[in-house]
C-alpha positions in Angstrom: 10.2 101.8 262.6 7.3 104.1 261.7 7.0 102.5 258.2 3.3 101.6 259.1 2.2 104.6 261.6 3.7 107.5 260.4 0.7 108.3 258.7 -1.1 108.0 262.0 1.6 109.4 264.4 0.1 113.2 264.2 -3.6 111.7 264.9 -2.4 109.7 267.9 -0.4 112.2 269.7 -3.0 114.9 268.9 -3.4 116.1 272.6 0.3 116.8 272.8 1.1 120.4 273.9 3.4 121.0 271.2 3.0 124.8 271.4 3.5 124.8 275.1 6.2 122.4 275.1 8.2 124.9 272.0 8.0 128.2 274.3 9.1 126.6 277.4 12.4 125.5 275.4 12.6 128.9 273.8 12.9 130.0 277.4 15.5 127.8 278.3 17.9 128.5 275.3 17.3 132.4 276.0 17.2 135.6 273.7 16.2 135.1 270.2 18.2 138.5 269.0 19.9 137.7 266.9 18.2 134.8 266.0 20.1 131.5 266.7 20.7 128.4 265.3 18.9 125.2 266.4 19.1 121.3 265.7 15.9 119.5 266.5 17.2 116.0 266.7 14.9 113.1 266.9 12.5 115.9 265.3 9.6 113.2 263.9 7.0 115.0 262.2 8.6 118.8 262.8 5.6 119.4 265.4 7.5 121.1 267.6 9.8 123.0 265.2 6.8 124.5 263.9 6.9 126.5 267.0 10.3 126.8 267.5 11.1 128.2 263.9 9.1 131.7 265.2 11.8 131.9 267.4 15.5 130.4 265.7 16.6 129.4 262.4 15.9 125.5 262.4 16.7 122.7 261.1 15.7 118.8 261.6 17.1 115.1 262.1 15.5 112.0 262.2 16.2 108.5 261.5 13.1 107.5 259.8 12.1 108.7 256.4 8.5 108.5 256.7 8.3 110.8 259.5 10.3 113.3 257.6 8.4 113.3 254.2 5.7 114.2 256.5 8.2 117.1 258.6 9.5 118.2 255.1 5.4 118.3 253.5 5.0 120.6 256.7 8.1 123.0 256.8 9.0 123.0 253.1 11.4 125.6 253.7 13.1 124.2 256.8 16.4 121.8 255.9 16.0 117.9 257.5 18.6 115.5 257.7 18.3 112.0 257.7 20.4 110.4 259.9 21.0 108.6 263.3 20.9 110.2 266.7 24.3 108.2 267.6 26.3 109.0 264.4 25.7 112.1 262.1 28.0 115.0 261.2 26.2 117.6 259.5 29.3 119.7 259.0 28.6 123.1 260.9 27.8 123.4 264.2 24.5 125.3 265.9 23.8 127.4 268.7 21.3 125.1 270.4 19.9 121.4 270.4 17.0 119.8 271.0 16.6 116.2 271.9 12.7 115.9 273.0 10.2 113.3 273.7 12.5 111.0 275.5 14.3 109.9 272.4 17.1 109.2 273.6 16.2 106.2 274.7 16.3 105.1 270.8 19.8 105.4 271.7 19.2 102.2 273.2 22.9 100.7 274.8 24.8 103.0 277.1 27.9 102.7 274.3 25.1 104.7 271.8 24.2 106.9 274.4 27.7 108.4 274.7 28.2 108.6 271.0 25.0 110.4 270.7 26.2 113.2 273.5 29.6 113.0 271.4 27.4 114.2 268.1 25.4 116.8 270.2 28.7 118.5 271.5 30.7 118.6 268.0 27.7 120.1 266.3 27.4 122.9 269.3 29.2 125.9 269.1 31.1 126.6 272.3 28.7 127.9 275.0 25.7 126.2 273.3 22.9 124.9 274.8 21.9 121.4 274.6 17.9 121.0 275.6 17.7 116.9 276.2 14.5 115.0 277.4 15.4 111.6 278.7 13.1 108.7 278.7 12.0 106.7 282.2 14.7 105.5 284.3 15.7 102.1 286.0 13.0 101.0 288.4 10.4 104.1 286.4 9.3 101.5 283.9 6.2 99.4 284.7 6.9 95.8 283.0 3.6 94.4 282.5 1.6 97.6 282.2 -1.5 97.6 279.6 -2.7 100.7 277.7 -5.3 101.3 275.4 -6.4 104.3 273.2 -8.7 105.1 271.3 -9.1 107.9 268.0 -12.8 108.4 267.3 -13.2 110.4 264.2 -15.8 110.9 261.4 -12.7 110.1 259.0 -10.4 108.0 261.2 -11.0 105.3 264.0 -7.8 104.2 265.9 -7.0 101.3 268.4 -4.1 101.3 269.6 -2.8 98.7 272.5 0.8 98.8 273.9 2.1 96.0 276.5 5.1 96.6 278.2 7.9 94.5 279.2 11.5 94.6 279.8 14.1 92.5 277.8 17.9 92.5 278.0 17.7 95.3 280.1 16.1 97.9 277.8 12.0 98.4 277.7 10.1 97.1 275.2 6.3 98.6 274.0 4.5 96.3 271.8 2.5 98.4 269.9 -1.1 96.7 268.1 -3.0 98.9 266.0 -6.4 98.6 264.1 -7.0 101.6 261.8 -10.1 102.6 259.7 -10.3 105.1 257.0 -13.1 105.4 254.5 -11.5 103.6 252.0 -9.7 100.8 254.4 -8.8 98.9 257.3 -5.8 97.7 258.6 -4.0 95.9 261.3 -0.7 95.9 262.3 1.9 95.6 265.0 4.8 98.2 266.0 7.5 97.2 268.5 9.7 99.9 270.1 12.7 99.3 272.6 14.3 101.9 274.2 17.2 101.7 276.9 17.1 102.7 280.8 19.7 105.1 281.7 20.0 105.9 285.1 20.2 109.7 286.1 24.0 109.4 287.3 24.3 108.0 284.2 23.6 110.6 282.0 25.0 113.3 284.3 28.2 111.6 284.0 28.4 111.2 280.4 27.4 115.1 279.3 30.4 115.5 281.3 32.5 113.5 280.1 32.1 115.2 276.7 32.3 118.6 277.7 29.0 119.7 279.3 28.0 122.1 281.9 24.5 120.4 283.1 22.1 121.1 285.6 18.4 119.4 285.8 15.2 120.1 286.0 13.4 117.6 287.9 9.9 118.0 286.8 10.9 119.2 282.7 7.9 119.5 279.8 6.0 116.5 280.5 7.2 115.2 284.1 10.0 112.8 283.2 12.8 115.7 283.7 14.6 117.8 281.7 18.6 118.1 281.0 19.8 121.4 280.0 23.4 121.3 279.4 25.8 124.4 278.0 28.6 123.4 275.8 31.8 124.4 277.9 33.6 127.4 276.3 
């Protein structure tokens, strides 16, 4: 998906409170002494396991490959995985995951979002803690809404315009990008869709795999936060 943009993604999400984002989990998940075990799934570039490796032994999944030459460039001693959010096994299980930057949503269908729970709690040992940021809700999503942003540096001008919309019941960004370095410039088009779960939703399915949840209306960034504790 990020064939094109990976390159860019660090650039565009610059103002991202990674750092503030990492302690605020560390908090959640609880004492560091001994220091515990943690998944970052979803972990893109390894931003915030940069920040979370001063506090657990780490290690990182993704889907795309791009993102994680950049994650592995970054944290050459940190193991990544490759593999999707709905259907990994990784063989061991860890004291904590984290599923950040609402994507879950990637998840896409509510079938994939239960397999992707499924995954969390078989690689959690019991009483683990399972940090999940979920993407907007039914009726959250603006269809129709317009964004534009713009990177003004000596070495890097971005434009990047998104459209929403909503199609077969799962939002869709359309992503246009003009980029110029230096030595080039380039155009392109990125199109992401990520399904709507409903709150009840997700409550019901960490459940139903074996979760203790509770939620945290507000979370890192204002779309909520699950924090669920993998039943003894």
């Amino acid at each position: 998906m990020f064939t094109k943009t990976a390159a860019w993604y660090d650039a565009v999400y610059a103002g991202k409170d990674y750092p503030g984002e990492a302690q605020r989990v560390a908090e959640i998940i609880g004492p560091t002494e001994p220091r515990k075990t943690l998944l970052d799934v979803a972990c893109g570039t390894g931003l915030h396991l940069v920040h979370l490796a001063k506090s657990f032994e780490v290690e990182g999944l993704d889907l795309d490959g791009e993102l994680l030459a950049i994650a592995r460039r970054r944290l050459e001693h940190v193991l990544f995985h490759q593999g999707d959010m709905c259907d990994f096994d990784l063989g061991r299980t860890f004291d904590a995951i984290t599923c950040l930057f609402s994507s879950i949503g990637y998840a896409g269908t509510q079938e994939r979002l239960k397999s992707a729970l499924a995954c969390f709690a078989r690689h959690l040992k019991p009483g683990g803690i399972l940090v999940l940021e979920p993407w907007l809700q039914p009726g959250q999503f603006d269809a129709g809404y317009v964004s534009l942003e713009a990177i003004d540096r000596k070495d890097l001008k971005i434009a990047r315009m998104q459209r929403s919309t909503i199609e077969g019941g799962k939002s869709v960004l359309n992503f246009r990008y003009l980029v110029g370095t230096p030595k080039s410039m380039d155009h392109f088009t990125e199109r992401h869709e990520l399904g709507l779960f409903a709150h009840e939703v997700v409550m019901a399915d960490l459940r139903e795999v074996g979760f203790d949840v509770s939620y945290d209306t507000k979370g890192l960034i204002g779309r909520g936060l699950y924090v669920a504790t993998m039943s003894d």
